[in-house]
Phi, psi and omega in degrees: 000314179309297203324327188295307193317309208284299189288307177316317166302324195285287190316355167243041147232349204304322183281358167266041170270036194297337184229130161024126198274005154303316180291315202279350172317291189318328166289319182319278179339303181248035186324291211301315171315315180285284179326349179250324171279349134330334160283311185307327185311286178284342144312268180324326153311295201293324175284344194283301166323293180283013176275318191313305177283345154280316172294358138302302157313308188292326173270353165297288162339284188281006174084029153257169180299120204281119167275148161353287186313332212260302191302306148327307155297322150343289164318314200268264167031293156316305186317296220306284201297335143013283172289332208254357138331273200316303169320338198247301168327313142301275209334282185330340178266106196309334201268000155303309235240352176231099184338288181225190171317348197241307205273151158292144180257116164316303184284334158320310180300299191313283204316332210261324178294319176291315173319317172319286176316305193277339169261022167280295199300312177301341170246001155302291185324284159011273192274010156278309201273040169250005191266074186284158185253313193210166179243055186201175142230220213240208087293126186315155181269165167306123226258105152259096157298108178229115217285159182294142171209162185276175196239149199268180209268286166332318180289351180286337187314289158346292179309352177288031175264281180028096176277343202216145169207137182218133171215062170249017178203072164217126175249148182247153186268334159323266183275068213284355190253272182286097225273312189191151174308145140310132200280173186256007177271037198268337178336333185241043140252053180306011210210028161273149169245000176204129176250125140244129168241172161187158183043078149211133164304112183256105192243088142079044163325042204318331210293302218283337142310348172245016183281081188272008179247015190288137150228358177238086158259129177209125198255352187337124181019066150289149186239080125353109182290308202192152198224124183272173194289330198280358185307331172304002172234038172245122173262342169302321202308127144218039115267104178250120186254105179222037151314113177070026179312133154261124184224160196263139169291329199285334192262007200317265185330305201286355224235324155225107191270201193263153179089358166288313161306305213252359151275359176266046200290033186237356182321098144238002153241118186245127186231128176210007192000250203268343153349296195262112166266104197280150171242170189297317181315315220274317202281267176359288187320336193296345194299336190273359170304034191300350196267330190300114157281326199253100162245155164223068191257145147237115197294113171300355193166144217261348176277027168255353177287169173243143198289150223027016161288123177235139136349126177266188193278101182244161222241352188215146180177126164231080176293102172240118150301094154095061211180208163197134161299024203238071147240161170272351171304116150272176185057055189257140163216121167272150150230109150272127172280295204036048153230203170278141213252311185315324176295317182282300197278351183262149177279133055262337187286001149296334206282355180278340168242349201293316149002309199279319194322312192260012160247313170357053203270024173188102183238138182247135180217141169204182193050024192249171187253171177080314190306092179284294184256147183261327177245129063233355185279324197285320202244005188187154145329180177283354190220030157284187221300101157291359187238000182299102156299300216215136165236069195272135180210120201214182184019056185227074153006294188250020204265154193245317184238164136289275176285120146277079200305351188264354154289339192276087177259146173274175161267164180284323173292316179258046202277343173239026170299128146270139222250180159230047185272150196011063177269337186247028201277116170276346184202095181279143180205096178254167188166135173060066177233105149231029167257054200253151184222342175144163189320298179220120184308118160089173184292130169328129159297152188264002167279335171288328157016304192266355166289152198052356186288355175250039175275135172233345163240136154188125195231116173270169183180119203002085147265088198287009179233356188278102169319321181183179202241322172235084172000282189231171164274004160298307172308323179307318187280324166291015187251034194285349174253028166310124161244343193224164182199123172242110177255084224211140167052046152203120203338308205262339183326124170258323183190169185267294174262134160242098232242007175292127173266133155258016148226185205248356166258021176295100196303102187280137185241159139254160198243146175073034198274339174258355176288122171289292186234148194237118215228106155230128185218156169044068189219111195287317182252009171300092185289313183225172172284311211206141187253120150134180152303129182270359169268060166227343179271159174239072182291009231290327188281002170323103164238334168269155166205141195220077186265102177218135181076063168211084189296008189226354186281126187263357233188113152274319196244129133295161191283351180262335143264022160266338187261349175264015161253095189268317180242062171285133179223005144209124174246109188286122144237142173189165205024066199250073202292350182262314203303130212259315170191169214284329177219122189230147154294136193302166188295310212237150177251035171308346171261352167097013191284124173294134166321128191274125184266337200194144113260174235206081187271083172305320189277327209303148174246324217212080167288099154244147197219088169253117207090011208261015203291064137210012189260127198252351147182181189308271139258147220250329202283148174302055167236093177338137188249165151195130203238067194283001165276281205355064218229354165213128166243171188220131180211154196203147176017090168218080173279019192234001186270136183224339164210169183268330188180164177259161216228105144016105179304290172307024186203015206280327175301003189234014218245330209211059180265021186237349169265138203241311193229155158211161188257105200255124193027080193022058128225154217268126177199111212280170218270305185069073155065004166291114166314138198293298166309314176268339143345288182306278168326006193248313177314308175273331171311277173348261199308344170274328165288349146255038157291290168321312182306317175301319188285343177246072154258306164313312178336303194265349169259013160262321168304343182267016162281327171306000000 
């Protein structure tokens, strides 16, 4: 008799039967489930839609311009809900939905439930592409056209008093980049002390050779043909700017030949970033700069230096060997090498920056081979750079360490000197090291004391040998104001913190009481975040955490650092495959720590959980939660998951009150006031029941053979 049923049902459905009789199972099955989200759906389309249309009014109001993108989507958005109007309209209609007064119409059923499902996917999509940053631009101003005409010659007659000339904000309808020629009367403002010209084609310019009382020229993104010989005979100058200069490489030399440069001996700001291509000759003449404060250069190859040449002590400066200036940081100096690092760091050939060293607040060195350590030898005395902000150090193959403590010997007269080598370095940036092993061989020198303690970035990014990030805690405490901690892509990282006290007069602190945002991806063998006991840490200032690809980690938090994330307000986990749930209670109570009764994420907004095919809940342990922030999760291919946490029977609706909806395998479902916990649970029941259906798909589909 069962068998008659299965079959009489397959067969009046028998002409959808285009996809897997699992699937269509599935339509049946959750006919009534697609239709009320398909309401939810089309609510929420619908509120997205009139937020849209209020910002469309509201940029209409001023008189800006609707984009494209914005009227379109508009447009489909109508269609969508429409449609999925209509679709709920059948339902609602009995004389649709019923074979006869008595029968269900099956197929009816089948059909209105797919409709469901596909216009539930259509308007997820939807409401991704509804996600505008602004609907608006500016509206184009009234178009004034006025055609190029030269400026006549005559009017410069008058002007030879003329002390100041600027032709930096005049557009040609022509040319919009190089805007227009040097006109030929500049010739009689022979009495100018400041030239700006910019965006103009300069061809064999004479008058500027003859401004001999010039003291300010900036030529600034300009295309220059040609320079006449006499520009070496403004002895005045002493600013010259030719940042963003365009030039034929073939005429560099006719355009500044040699002995030109070493005639500007009143030069004191030279700005030339890729401009200028020095040859060794062109770098020599700077020595004769006594007056140059300012420099802005780029060196093409460290074999352009001249041998025994140093930088003088400038007070301004962006310097790259082999490199590019197009930062904002002053007082930057780059050297990328591709040499020998022992060739570059033995003197003399350090000695061409070594000047620079102690102003130096943003320093890069990458490519060089050979390079174990950068301190205390390679780049400076003990108390170089000191004004050293920001450190970036990258593609340097064999470096092992920063610091070597078993190089840092003192002499006996200064062995209790504090030294100021990185004392103000605010941001480390190591990447692509792949002898790299950690921050320091052996215990910090204690000559150091004051150093790194104002570090506030630090990131690592494929250190394929690098174990952990903070050995002891000892190292961990001069690291007391981190604020931002980046690990990404290494390999051998096993854990981060090392939280083991080793010796027994070891002062306790908390730690990590300033760190903000906490970032780990791609760390294959890391089994925990922190090795050892955790109540010496303090996360309470945490507010981002970005856990991702870290296959081996089962456990993020104990509850007693999960009960110190007072201000977390977004936590990522994703493609994490062992980890089993987010938070467990510690094993052992060996510290005496009073037992965690409830926690408590006052700040968290925003919980995605993705990727996860083994994480069975939020937490596993009999502990109450509460998210009084909370308003949006996300939980997407977590087949093992059945619930988020246990949450207080009497409270459970105040545990989570600000979240209205969450999104389960990219789709948007709203709570109607339903606890977040029986949510789920209602949620996951479903889906195991179309597990079941699926595993007797064959089953059923040898009865439809009969």
């Amino acid at each position: 008799m069962a068998v008659d049923i299965v079959i009489s049902i397959i067969g009046k459905i028998g002409e959808f039967l285009v996809e897997p009789i699992g699937r269509q199972f599935d339509f049946l099955i959750h006919h009534n489930s697609n239709i009320e989200t398909l309401k939810d759906q089309v609510q929420i389309l619908e509120e997205v839609r009139k937020n849209v249309q209020g910002s469309v009014d509201a940029a209409m109001a001023k008189g800006e311009t609707i984009k494209n993108a914005v009227r379109n989507w508009m447009s489909r958005a109508d269609g969508v809900i429409l449609e999925a109007r209509k679709t709920l309209e059948d339902d609602a209609d009995p004389n649709k939905r019923w074979f006869n007064k008595w029968f269900l119409d099956l197929a009816a059923r089948y059909r209105l439930s797919r409709e469901a499902d596909n216009k539930i996917t259509a308007i997820a999509k939807i409401k991704v592409d509804g996600q505008f940053d602004n609907v608006s631009m500016p509206a184009a101003p009234p178009e004034i056209v006025s055609q190029d005409f030269p400026m006549p010659e005559g009017v410069f007659k008058g002007m030879t008093a003329l002390k100041v000339f600027d032709q930096s904000d005049i557009i040609s309808k022509g040319d919009p980049y190089f805007s227009r020629k040097l006109e030929p009367g500049f010739s009689y403002l022979t009495s100018l002390r400041t030239l700006i010209i910019k965006n103009c084609r300069i061809a064999a310019p004479d008058a500027i050779g003859k401004m001999k009382m010039l003291e300010v020229l900036s030529l600034a993104n300009c295309k220059l043909l040609d320079l006449p010989q006499e520009i070496g005979e403004l002895t005045n100058i002493r600013l010259l700017d030719l940042e963003d200069c365009h030039h034929s490489r073939q005429k560099f030399n006719a355009i500044f030949p040699p002995n030109v440069i070493s005639r500007w001996s009143r030069l004191e700001e030279l700005y030339s970033s890729s401009f200028m291509k020095y040859t060794r000759e062109h770098i020599a003449e700077l020595k004769s700069l006594s007056h140059l404060t300012t420099l802005i250069m780029e060196v093409p190859d460290l074999g352009c230096i001249p041998e025994g040449f140093s930088f003088p002590e400038l007070e301004v400066f962006k310097i790259a060997i082999r490199g590019s200036v197009h930062h904002k940081q002053s007082n930057y100096l780059e050297v990328c090498g591709w040499v020998n690092a022992k060739k570059f760091f033995a003197s003399p050939s350090l000695g061409c920056v070594k000047p620079l060293l102690k102003r130096t607040q943003y320093l890069k060195l990458s490519s060089f081979e050979g390079l174990r350590t950068i301190f205390p030898h390679q780049l400076a005395d003990r108390d170089g750079l000191a004004g050293l902000k920001t450190l970036e150090i990258s593609d340097c193959a064999d470096l092992e360490y920063l610091i070597d403590s078993e190089e840092w010997k003192m002499p006996p007269v200064i062995e209790h000197h504090q030294h100021t080598c990185l004392m103000h370095l605010e941001k480390l940036d190591l990447q692509c090291l792949g002898s790299f092993k950690g921050l320091c061989h052996g215990a910090l020198p204690a000559e150091l004391s004051m150093s790194l303690q104002k570090l506030k970035s630090l990131g690592f990014f494929k250190c394929a040998k690098l174990t952990n990030v903070f050995a002891s805690l000892e190292l961990l405490q001069r690291f007391d104001g981190l604020e931002e901690l980046s690990v990404d892509s290494c390999a051998a990282l096993e854990y981060v913190f090392n939280l083991k006290i080793e010796k027994p007069a070891f002062e306790e602190k908390k730690m990590l009481s300033h760190l903000r945002e906490l970032a780990l991806c791609d760390l294959p063998a890391m089994k925990c975040i922190w090795d050892g006991p955790t109540r010496l840490l303090r996360l309470d200032n945490l507010q981002i955490a970005d856990i991702q690809n870290c296959n081996r980690l089962k456990v993020l938090f104990d509850t007693s650092v999960a009960q110190s994330l007072c201000q977390l307000k977004k936590l990522l986990v994703k493609g994490c495959d062992e980890l089993e749930t987010v938070v467990a209670k510690e094993s052992q109570r060996q510290d005496g720590r009073v037992t965690v009764d409830i926690v408590v994420f006052p700040q968290l907004v925003e919980l995605s959980l993705l990727y996860l095919p083994n994480l069975a809940a939020f937490c596993l342990d009999s502990l109450p939660f509460k998210w009084p922030s909370l308003e949006k999760v996300e939980v997407r291919q977590c087949p093992k998951m059945e619930t988020l946490a246990a949450i207080v029977d009497s409270d459970e609706n105040q545990s989570t009150p600000k979240l209205k909806q969450i999104k389960l395998d990219e789709v948007d479902l709203i709570l109607h006031g339903r606890s977040v916990n029986m949510f789920l649970q209602k949620y996951f029941e479903a889906r195991e029941l179309r597990n079941l259906i699926n595993d007797h798909q064959s089953r059923v589909r040898r009865l439809t053979e009969r």
